[in-house]
ROTISE-280179 format. One record per residue (C-alpha): residue number from 1; x, y, z. Coordinates in steps of 0.5 Angstrom, whole numbers, plus 2048, in hexadecimal, padded with zeros to 3 digits. Example, Ala and Ser with C-alpha at 12.3 -4.5 7.8 and 13.67 -1.06 7.14 Angstrom:
REM ROTISE-280179
ATOM  pos   xx   yy   zz
ATOM    1  819  7F7  810
ATOM    2  81B  7FE  80E
***
This chain:
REM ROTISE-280179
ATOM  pos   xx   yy   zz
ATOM    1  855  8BF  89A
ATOM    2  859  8C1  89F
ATOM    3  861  8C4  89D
ATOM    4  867  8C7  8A0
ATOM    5  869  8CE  89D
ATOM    6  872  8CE  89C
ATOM    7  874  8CF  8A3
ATOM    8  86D  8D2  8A6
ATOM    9  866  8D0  8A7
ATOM   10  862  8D1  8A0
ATOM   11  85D  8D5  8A1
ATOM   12  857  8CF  8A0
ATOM   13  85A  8CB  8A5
ATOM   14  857  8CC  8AC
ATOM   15  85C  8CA  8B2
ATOM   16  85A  8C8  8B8
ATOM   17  85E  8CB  8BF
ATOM   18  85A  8C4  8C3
ATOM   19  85F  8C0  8BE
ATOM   20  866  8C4  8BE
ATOM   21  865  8C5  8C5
ATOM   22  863  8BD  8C6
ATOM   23  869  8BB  8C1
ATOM   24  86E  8C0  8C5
ATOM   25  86C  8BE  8CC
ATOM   26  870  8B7  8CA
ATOM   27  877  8BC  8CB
ATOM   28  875  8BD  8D3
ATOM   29  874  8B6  8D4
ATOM   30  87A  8B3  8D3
ATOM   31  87E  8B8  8D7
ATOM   32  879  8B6  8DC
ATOM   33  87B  8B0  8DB
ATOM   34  874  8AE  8DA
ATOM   35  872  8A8  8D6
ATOM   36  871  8AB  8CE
ATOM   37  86A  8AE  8CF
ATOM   38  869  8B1  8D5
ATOM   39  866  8B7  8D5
ATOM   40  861  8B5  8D0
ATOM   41  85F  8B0  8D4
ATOM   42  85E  8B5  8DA
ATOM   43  859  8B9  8D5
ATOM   44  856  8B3  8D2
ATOM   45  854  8B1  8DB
ATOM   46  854  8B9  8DE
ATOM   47  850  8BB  8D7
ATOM   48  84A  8B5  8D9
ATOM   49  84A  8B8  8E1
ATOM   50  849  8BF  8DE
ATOM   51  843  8BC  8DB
ATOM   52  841  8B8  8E1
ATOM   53  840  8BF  8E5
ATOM   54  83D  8C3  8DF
ATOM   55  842  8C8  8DD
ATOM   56  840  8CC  8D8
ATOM   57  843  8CC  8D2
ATOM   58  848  8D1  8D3
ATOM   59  84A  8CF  8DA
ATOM   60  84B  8C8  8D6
ATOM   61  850  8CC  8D1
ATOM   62  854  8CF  8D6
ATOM   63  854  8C8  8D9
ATOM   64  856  8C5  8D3
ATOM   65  85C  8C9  8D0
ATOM   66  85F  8C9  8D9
ATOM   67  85F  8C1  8D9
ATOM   68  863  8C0  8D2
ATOM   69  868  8C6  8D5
ATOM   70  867  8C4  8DB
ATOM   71  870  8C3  8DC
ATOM   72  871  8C8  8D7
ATOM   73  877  8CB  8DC
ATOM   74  879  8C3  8DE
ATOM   75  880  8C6  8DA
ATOM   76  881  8CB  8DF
ATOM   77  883  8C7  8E5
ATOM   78  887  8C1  8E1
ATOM   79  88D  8C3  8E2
ATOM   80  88C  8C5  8E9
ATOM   81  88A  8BE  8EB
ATOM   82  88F  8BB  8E8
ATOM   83  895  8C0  8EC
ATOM   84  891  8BE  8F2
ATOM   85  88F  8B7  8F3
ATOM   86  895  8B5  8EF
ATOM   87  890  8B1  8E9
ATOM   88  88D  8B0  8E3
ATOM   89  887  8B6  8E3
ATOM   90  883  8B2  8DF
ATOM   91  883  8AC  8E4
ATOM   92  883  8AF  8E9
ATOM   93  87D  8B3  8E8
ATOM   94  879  8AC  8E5
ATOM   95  87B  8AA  8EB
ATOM   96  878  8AF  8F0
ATOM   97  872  8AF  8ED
ATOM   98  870  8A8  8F0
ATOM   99  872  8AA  8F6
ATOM  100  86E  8A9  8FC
ATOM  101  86B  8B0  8FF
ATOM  102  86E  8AE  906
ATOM  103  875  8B2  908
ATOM  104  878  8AC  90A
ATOM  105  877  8A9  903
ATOM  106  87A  8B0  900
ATOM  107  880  8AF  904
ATOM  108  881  8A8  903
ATOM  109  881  8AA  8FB
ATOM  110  885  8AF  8FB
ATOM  111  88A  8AC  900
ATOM  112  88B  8A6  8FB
ATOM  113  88B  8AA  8F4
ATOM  114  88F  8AF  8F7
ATOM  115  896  8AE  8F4
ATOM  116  896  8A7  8F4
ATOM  117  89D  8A7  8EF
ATOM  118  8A1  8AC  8F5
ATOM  119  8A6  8A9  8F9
ATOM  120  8A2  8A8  900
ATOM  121  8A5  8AF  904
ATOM  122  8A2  8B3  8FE
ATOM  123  89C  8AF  8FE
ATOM  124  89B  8B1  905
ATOM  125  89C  8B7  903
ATOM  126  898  8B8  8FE
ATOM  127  891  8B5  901
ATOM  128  893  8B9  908
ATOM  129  892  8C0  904
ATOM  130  88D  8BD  901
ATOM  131  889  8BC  907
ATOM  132  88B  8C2  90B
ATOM  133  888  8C6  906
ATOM  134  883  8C2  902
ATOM  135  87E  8C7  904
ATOM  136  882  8CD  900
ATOM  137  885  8C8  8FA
ATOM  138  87C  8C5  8F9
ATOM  139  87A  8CD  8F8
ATOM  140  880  8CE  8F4
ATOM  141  87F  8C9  8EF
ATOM  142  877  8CA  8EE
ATOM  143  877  8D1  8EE
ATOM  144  87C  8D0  8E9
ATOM  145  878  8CC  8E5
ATOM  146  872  8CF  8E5
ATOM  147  873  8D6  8E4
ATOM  148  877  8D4  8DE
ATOM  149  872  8D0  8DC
ATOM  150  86C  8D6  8DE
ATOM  151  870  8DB  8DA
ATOM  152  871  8D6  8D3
ATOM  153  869  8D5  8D4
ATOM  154  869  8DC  8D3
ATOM  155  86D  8DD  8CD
ATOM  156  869  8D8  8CA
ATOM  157  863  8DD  8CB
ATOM  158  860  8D9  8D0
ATOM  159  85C  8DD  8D5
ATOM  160  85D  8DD  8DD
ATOM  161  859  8D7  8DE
ATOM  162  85D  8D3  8DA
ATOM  163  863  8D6  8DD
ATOM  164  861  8D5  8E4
ATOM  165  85F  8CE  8E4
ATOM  166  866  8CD  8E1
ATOM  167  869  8D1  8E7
ATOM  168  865  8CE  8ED
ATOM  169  865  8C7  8EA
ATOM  170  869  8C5  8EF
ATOM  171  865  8C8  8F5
ATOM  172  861  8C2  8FA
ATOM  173  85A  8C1  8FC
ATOM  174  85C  8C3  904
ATOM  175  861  8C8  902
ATOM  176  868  8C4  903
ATOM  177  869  8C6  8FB
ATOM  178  86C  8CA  8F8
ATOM  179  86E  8D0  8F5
ATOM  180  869  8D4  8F9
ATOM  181  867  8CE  8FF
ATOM  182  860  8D1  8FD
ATOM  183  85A  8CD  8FF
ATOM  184  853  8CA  8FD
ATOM  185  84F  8CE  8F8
ATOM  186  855  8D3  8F8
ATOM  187  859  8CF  8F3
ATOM  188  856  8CF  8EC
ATOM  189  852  8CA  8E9
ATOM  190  856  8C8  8E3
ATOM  191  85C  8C7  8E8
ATOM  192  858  8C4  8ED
ATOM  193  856  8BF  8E7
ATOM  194  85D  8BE  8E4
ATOM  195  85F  8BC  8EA
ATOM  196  85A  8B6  8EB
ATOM  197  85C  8B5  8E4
ATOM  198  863  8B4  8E4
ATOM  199  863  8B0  8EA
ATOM  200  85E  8AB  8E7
ATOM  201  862  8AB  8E0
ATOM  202  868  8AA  8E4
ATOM  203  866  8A3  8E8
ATOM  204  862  8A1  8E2
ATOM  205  867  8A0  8DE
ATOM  206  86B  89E  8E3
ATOM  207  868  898  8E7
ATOM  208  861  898  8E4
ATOM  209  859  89B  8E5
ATOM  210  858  898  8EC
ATOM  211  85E  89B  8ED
ATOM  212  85C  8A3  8EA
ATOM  213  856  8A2  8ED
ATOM  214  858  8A0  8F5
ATOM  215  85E  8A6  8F4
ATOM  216  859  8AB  8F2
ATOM  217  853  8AA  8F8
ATOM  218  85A  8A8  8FD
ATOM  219  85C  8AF  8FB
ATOM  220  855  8B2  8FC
ATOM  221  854  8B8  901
ATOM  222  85C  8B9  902
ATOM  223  85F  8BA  8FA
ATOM  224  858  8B9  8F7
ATOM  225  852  8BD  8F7
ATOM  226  84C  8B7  8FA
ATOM  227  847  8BA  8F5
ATOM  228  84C  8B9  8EF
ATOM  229  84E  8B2  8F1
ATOM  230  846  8B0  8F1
ATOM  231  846  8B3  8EA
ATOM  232  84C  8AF  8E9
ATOM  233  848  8A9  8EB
ATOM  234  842  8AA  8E7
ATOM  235  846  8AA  8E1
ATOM  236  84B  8A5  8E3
ATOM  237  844  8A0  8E3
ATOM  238  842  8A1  8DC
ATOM  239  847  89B  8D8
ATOM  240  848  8A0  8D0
ATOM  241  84B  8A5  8D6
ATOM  242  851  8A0  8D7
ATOM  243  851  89D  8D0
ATOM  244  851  8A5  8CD
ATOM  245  857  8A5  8D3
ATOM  246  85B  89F  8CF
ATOM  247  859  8A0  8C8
ATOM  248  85E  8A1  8C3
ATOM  249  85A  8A6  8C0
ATOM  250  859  8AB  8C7
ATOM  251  85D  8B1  8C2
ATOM  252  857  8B1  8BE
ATOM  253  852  8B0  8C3
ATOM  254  854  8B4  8C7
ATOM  255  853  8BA  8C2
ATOM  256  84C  8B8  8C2
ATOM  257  84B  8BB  8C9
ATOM  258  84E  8C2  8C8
ATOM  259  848  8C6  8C9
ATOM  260  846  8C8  8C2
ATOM  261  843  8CE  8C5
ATOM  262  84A  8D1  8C5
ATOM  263  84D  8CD  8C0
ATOM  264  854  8D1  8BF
ATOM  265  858  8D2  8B8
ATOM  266  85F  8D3  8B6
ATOM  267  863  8D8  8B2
ATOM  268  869  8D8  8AF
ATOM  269  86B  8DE  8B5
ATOM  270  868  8DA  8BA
ATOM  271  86C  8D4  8B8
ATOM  272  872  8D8  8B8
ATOM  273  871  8DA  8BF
ATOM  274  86F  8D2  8C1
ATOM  275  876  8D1  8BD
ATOM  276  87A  8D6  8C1
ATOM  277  876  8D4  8C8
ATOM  278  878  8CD  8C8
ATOM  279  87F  8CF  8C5
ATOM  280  87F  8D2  8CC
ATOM  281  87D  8CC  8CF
ATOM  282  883  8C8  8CC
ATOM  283  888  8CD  8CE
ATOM  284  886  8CD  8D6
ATOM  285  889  8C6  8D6
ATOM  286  890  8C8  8D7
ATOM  287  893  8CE  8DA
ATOM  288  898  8CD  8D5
ATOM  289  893  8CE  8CE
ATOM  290  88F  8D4  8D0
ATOM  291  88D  8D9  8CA
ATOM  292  890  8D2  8C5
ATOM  293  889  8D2  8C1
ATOM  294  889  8D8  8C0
ATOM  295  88F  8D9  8BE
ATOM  296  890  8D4  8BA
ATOM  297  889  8D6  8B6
ATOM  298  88B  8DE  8B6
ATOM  299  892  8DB  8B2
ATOM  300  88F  8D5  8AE
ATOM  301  88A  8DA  8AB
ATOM  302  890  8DF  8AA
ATOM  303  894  8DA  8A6
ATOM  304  88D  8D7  8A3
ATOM  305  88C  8DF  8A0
ATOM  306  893  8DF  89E
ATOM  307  893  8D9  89A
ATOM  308  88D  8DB  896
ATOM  309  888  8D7  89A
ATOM  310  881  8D9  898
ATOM  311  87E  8DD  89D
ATOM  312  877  8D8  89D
ATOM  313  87C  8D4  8A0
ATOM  314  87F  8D9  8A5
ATOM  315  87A  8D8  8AA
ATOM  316  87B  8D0  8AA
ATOM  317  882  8D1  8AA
ATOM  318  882  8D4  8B0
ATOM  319  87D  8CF  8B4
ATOM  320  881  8CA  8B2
ATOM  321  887  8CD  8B5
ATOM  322  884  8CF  8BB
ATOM  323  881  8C8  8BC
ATOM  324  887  8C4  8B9
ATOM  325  888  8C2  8C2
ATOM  326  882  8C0  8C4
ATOM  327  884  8BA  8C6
ATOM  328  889  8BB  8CB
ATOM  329  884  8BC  8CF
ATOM  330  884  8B4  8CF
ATOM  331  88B  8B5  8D1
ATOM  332  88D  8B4  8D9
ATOM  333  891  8BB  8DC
ATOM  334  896  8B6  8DF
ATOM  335  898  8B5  8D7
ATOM  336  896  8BC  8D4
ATOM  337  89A  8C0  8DA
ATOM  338  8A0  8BB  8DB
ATOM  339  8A6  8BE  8DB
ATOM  340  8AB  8B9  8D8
ATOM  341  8AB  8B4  8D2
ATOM  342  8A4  8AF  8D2
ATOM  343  8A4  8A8  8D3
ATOM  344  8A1  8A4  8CD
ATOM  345  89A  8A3  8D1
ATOM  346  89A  8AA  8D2
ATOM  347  89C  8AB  8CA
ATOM  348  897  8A6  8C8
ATOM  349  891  8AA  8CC
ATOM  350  894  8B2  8C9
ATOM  351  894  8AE  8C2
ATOM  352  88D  8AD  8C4
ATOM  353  88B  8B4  8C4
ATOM  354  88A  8B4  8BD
ATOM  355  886  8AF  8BD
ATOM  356  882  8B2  8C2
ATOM  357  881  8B8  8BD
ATOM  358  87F  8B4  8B7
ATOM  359  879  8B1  8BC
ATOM  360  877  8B7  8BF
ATOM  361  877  8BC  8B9
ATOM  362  874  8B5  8B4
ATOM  363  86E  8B5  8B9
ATOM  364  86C  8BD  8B7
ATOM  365  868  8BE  8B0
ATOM  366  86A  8C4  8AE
ATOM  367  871  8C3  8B0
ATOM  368  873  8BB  8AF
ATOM  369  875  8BE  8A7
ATOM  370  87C  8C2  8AC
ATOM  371  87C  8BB  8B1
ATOM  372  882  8B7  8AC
ATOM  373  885  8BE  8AC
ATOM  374  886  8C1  8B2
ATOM  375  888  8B8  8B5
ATOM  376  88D  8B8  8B0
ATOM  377  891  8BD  8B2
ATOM  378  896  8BA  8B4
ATOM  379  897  8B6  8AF
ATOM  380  89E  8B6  8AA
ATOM  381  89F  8B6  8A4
ATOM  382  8A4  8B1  8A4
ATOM  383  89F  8AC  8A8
ATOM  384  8A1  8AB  8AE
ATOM  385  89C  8B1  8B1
ATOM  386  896  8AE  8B4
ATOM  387  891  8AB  8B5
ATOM  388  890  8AA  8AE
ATOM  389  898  8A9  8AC
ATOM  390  895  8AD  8A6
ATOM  391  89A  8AF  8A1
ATOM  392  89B  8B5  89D
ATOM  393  896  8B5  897
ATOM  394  891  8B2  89D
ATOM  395  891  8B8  8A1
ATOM  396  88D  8BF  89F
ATOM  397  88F  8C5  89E
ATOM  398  88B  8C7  8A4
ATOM  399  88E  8C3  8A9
ATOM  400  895  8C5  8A7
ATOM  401  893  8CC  8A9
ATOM  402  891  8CA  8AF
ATOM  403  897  8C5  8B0
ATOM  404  89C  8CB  8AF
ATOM  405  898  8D0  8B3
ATOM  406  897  8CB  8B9
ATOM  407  89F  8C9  8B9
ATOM  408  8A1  8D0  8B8
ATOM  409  89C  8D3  8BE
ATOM  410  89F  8CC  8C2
ATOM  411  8A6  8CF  8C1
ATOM  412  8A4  8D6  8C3
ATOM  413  8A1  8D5  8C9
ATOM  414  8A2  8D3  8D1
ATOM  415  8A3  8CB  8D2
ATOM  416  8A3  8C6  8D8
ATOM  417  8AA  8C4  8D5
ATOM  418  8AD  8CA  8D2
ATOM  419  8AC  8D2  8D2
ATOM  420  8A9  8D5  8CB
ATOM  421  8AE  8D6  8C6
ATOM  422  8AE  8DD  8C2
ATOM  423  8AD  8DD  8BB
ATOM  424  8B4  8DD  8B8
ATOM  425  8B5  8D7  8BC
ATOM  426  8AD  8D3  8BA
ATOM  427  8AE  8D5  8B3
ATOM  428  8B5  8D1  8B2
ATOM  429  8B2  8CA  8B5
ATOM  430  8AB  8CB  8B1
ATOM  431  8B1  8CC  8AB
ATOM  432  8B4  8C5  8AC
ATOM  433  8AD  8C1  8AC
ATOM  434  8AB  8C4  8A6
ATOM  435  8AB  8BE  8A1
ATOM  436  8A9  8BA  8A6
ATOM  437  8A5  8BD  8AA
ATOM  438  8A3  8C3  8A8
ATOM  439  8A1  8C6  8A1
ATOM  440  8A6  8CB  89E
ATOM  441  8A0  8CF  89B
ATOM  442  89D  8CF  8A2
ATOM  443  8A3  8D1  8A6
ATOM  444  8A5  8D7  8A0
ATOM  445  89F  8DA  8A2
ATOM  446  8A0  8D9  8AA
ATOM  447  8A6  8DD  8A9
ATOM  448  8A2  8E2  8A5
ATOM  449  89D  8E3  8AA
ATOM  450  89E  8E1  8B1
***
């Protein structure tokens, strides 16, 4: 029977890398505002290309692992985005996937996305900065994703063939892409493969099979290589691919088709680069949360040390804590970054944050026990926390650690609305919330370590 170790990976329980890495790829999808999915999608279509063309086992692996990750550094440009056209990043990125490979259908969608709540003269402006510098803004913002994106791959331990199909994933057939306007065979197969992956998954579950198909040969000889196309549409004639496509199950199937040549495992020290390397991911959303994870984490197993907590529960701690933000990545900049109070749609959709962690972190075997810890964060000892409105025998001792660390990490550092406050001054608001908020037995040990 298969079991769990206190806070680790028991020793008879083998971990599959294929799976973590699976459940994580969730966390990018929401970022890119792209239907829950996504990326596993992309490897179930790109990973029956690679099978089509005969890779080898190895080349089939490298494919894997680059398709799931493929937006491991969609996070870095978010703010970015949302500062320059004035939007939803989340929306805005969507939306921009359906857009047509013309110039005339680029221009027409960033001029009717671009700062579309603005008064008119500033409107005006932003679109006309935009187009003057469209060219510098586009190779900004992509070698920005992808060099983030390529250089997390790498602390995941992944080789340079994963990293550059991440890096060049946005690089065209014809040599208008980017980062590197490289051409034909000159750009890596698993980029030329998740390409033609992300635009049949994106019209697929936009408007539906017809209309992946006609969007992938449409784009063929321009984005798409023509012989990966034809591959696309062998493997499209074969009905059990679309029903795998659609299948509730595709997590599962998908599993199936990691070559079992190079099946990977994890340890307890690679989960813990895995934990720290999404961490990472988390804090590129915002200028404003860079280091928070970490931060966050280092403290709440200081406190934990502090407060006897067992130290085979250390390292689970830490995870939880470097996690407990996952779901921000739901959460659009325009809110994350605003710089004055939220309305109640912009409250309801950061309240949602927690949601999304408990989603995101539920997914993943050996991890789903620290979901409902690290979502709860944020939750109250009197009950009016969320998402749950627990109350204080309901939250565990854990989260309550979190909860005093996120709090006192907030207070300390830069916001959109306020400069960090100095510890004297972060202590004494922390000190008020202790009964209502904050565990007094918690804050006592901040005092004493941080």
């Amino acid at each position: 029977m298969k079991h769990h170790s206190i806070g680790g990976i028991a020793a008879d329980h083998s971990v599959s890398l294929a799976e973590i890495v699976g459940a994580f790829s969730y966390a990018p999808d929401i970022t890119e505002g792209q239907p829950a999915g996504h990326a596993v999608r992309c490897c179930w279509i790109g990973s029956h290309i690679g099978q089509a063309i005969g890779l080898s086992p190895q080349e089939r692996d490298d494919l894997y692992y680059a398709l799931l990750l493929k937006d491991l550094g969609c996070s870095s440009n978010a703010a970015r985005i949302c500062e320059l056209y004035q939007d939803d990043d989340r929306a805005f990125k969507q939306g921009y996937k359906t857009v047509g490979t013309g110039l005339a259908a680029t221009i027409h969608f960033i001029a009717s996305r671009t700062a579309r709540a603005a008064p008119l003269h500033r409107r005006a402006s932003a679109i006309g900065h935009i187009l003057k510098n469209g060219d510098d803004i586009a190779q900004e913002l992509i070698v920005s994703r992808c060099t983030r994106g390529a250089d997390i791959a790498r602390s995941l331990r992944f080789d340079d063939a994963v990293a550059s199909g991440i890096y060049h994933l946005d690089e065209h057939f014809d040599g208008s892409g980017r980062p590197g306007h490289l051409r034909g065979d000159a750009i890596p197969l698993a980029s030329r493969i998740a390409l033609l992956a992300q635009v049949a998954d994106v019209f697929h579950s936009h408007a539906g099979r017809v209309a992946a198909m006609d969007e992938v040969a449409r784009r063929s000889g321009s984005w798409l290589d023509p012989a990966l196309v034809a591959a696309f549409a062998q493997v499209a004639a074969d009905p059990d691919f679309w029903r795998g496509l659609a299948s509730p199950f595709l997590d599962a199937k998908l599993l199936a088709l990691a070559p079992r040549e190079h099946r990977r495992t994890v340890d307890d020290d690679y989960l813990d680069s895995i934990a720290t390397a999404f961490g990472s991911v988390i804090d590129a959303k915002s200028p404003f949360t860079a280091g928070h994870s970490m931060r966050v984490a280092d403290l709440a197993q200081k406190i934990g040390a502090h407060m006897g907590v067992l130290p085979s529960r250390h390292r689970w701690l830490h995870r939880a804590a470097l996690l407990h933000d996952v779901g921000k990545l739901g959460v659009s900049n325009s809110i994350l970054d605003k710089p004055g109070k939220l309305d109640e749609r912009e409250w309801v959709e950061m309240r949602d944050h927690a949601v999304h962690t408990q989603a995101i972190l539920g997914r993943i075997g050996v991890l789903a026990d620290l979901a409902p810890i690290a979502a709860a964060h944020h939750e109250r000892l009197d009950g009016s926390g969320y998402p749950l409105g627990l109350r204080d025998g309901q939250i565990r001792h854990e989260t309550r650690i979190i909860t005093v660390c996120d709090y006192y990490d907030a207070l300390t550092s830069d916001r959109p609305y306020r400069a960090a406050m100095t510890r004297t001054d972060a202590m004494a608001i922390i000190a008020a919330e202790v009964g209502t908020a904050i565990d007094g037995d918690c804050f006592e040990a901040l005092r004493s370590v941080a």
